[in-house]
C-alpha positions as a Markdown table, in Angstrom:
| # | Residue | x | y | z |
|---|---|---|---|---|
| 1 | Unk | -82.4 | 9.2 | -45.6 |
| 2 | Unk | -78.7 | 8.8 | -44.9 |
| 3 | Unk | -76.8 | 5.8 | -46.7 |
| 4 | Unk | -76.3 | 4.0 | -42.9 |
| 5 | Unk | -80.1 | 4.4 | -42.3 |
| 6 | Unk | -80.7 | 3.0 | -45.6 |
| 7 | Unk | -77.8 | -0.1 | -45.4 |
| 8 | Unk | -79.7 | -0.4 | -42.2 |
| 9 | Unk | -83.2 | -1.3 | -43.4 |
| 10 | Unk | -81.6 | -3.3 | -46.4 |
| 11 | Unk | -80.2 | -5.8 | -43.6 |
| 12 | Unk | -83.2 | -5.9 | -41.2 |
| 13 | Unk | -85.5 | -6.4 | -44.0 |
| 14 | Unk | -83.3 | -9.0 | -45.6 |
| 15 | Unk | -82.7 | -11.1 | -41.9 |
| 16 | Unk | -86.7 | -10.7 | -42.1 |
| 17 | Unk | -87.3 | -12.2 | -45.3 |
| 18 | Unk | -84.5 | -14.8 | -45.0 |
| 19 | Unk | -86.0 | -16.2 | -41.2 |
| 20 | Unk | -88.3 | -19.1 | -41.6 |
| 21 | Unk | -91.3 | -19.8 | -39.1 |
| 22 | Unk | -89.9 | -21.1 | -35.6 |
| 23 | Unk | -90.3 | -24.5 | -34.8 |
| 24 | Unk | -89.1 | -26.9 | -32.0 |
| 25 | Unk | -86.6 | -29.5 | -32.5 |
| 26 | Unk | -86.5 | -31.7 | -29.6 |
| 27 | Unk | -85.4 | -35.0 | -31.7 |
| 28 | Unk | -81.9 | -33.3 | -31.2 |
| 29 | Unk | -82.5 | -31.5 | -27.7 |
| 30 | Unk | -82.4 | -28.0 | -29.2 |
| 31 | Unk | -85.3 | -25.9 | -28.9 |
| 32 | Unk | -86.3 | -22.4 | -30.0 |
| 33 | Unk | -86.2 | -20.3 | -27.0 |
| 34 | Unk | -88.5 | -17.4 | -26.1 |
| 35 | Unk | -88.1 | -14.8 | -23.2 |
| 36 | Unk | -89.6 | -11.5 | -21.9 |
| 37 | Unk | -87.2 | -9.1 | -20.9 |
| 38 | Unk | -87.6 | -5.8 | -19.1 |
| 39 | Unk | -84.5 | -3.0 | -19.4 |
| 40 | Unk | -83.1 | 0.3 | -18.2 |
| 41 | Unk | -80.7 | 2.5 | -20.0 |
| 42 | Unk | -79.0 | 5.5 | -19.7 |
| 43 | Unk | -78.5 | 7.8 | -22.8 |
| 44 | Unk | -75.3 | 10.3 | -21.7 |
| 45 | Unk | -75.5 | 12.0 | -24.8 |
| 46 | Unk | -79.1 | 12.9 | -25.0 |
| 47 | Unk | -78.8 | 13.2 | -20.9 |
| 48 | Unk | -82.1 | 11.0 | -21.0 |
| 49 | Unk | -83.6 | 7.4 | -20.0 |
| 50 | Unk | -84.8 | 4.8 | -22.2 |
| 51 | Unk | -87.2 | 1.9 | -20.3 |
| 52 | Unk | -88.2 | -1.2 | -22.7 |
| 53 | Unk | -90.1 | -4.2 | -22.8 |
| 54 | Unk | -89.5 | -7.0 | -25.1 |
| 55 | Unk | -89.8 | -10.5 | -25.9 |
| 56 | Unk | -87.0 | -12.3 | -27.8 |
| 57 | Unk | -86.5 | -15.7 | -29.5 |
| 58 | Unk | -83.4 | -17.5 | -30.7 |
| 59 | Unk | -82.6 | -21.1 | -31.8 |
| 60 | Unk | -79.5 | -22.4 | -31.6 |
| 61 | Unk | -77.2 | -22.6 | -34.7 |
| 62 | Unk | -74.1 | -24.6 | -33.3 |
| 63 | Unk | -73.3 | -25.7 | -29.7 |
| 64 | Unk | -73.1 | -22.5 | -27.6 |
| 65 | Unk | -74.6 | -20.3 | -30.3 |
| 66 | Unk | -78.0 | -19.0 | -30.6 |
| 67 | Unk | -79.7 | -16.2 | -33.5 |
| 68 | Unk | -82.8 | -14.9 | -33.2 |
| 69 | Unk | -84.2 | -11.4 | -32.6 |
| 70 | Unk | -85.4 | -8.8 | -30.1 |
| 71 | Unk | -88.8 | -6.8 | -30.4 |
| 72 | Unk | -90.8 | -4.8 | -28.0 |
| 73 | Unk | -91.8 | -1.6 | -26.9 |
| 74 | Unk | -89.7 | 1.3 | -25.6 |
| 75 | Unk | -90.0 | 4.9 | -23.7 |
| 76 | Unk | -87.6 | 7.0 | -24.2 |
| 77 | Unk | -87.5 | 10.4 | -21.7 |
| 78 | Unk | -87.0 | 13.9 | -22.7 |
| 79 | Unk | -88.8 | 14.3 | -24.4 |
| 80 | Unk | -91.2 | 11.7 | -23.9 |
| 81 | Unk | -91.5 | 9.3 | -26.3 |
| 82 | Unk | -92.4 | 5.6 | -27.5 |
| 83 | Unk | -90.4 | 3.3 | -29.7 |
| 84 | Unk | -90.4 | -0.1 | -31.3 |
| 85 | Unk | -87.0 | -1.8 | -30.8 |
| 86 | Unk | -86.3 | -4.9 | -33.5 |
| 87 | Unk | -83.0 | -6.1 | -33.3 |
| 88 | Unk | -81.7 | -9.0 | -34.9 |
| 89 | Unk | -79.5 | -10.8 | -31.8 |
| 90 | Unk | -76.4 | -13.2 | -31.8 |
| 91 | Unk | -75.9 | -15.2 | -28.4 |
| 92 | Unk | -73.0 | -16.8 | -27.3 |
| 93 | Unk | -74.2 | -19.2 | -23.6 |
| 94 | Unk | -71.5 | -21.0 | -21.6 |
| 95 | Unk | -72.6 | -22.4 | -18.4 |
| 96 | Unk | -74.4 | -20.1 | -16.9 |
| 97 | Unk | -73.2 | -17.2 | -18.6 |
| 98 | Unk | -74.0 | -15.3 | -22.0 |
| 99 | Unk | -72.9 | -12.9 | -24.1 |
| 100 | Unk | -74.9 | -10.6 | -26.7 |
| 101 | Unk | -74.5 | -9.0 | -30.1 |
| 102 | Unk | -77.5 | -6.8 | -31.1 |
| 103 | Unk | -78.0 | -5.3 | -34.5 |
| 104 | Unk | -80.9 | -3.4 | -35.9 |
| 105 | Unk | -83.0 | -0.3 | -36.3 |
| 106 | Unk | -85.8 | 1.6 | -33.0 |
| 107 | Unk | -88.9 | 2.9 | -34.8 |
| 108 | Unk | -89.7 | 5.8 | -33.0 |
| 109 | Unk | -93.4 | 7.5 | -33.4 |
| 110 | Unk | -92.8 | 11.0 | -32.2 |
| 111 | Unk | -89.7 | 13.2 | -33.5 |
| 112 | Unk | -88.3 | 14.3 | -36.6 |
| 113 | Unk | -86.1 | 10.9 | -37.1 |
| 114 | Unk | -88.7 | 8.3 | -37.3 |
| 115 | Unk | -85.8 | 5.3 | -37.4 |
| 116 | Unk | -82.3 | 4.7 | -35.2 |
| 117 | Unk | -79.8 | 2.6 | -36.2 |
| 118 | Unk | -79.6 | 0.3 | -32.9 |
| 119 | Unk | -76.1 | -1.7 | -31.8 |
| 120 | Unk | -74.8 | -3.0 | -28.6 |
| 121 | Unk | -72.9 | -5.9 | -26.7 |
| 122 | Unk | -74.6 | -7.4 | -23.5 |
| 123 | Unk | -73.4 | -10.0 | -21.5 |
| 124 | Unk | -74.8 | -11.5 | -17.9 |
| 125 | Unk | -75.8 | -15.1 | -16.0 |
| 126 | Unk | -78.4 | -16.9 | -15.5 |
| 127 | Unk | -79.8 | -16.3 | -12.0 |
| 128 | Unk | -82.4 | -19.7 | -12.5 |
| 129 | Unk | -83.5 | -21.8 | -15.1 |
| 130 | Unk | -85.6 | -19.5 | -15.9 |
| 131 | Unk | -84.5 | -15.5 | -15.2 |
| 132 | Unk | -81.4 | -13.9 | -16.4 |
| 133 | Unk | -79.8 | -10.7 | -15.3 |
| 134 | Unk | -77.1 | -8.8 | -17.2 |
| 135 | Unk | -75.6 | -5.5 | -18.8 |
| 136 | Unk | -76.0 | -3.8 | -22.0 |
| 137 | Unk | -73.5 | -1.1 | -23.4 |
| 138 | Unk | -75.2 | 0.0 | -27.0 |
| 139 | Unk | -75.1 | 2.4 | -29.4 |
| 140 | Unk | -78.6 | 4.3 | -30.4 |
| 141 | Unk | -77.8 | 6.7 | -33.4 |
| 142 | Unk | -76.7 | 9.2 | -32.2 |
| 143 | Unk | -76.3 | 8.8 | -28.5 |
| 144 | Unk | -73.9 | 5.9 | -26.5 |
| 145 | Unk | -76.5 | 3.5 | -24.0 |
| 146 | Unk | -75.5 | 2.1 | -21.3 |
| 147 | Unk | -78.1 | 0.2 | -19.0 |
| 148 | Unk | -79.6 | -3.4 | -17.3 |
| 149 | Unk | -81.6 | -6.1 | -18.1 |
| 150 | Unk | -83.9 | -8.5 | -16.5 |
| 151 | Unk | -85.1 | -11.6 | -18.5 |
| 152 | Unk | -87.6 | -14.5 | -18.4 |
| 153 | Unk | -87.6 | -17.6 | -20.4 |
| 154 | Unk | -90.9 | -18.9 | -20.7 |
């Protein structure tokens, strides 16, 4: 396993062990937030398409700041195959737009590299109170991904 693989599953298993159990704070007005998201990417490297699902939840840590974390399940095309995506994700919200930091490993069940070393910057707006629609431009070792996102706060 390569050092950046390794340094990889240090952090996500240290962000796992460090998170506490969600709750809701609503004598402040913040709340924990949860979504489902659906996405699209493009892998030009790989010259192949990635489609996920995944739910995500965040709680705010200062005014316009949210942490939390990204899970789901993922297809990958040529060749076919599934993945897990868990990414640990910083959010920046103004108004009615965001932007994303995502960090964190894909755990892929079919392939001779089992784990991917996952990063990417997203941004979008809020179409409702309730859907969101943006862009993601990632990195997914050892291709570049570019695609879209749909999500729903629930």
């Amino acid at each position: 396993m390569s050092r950046l693989r390794l340094l990889a599953c240090v952090l996500v298993g240290a962000v796992l062990l460090w998170a506490g159990p969600a709750q809701a704070r609503a004598s402040r007005g913040r709340t924990v937030g949860a979504e489902f998201g659906l996405g699209a990417d493009y892998l030009p490297d790989d010259d192949a398409g990635s489609f996920m699902g995944t739910v995500a939840v965040d709680t705010p840590i200062a005014q316009h700041l949210t942490m939390g974390g990204r899970f789901g399940l993922a297809l990958e095309s040529d060749p076919s195959r599934f993945a897990i995506p868990l990414d640990a994700r910083l959010r920046f919200k103004l108004r009615r737009f965001y932007l994303d930091g995502l960090a964190g490993g894909w755990l892929f069940f079919k392939g001779e590299d089992h784990f991917r070393f996952h990063a990417g910057v997203g941004g979008g707006f809020l179409l409702s109170r309730t859907v969101r629609i943006g862009a993601e431009l990632g990195y997914l070792d050892p291709s570049l991904m570019v695609g879209v996102r749909i999500a729903f706060a629930f």
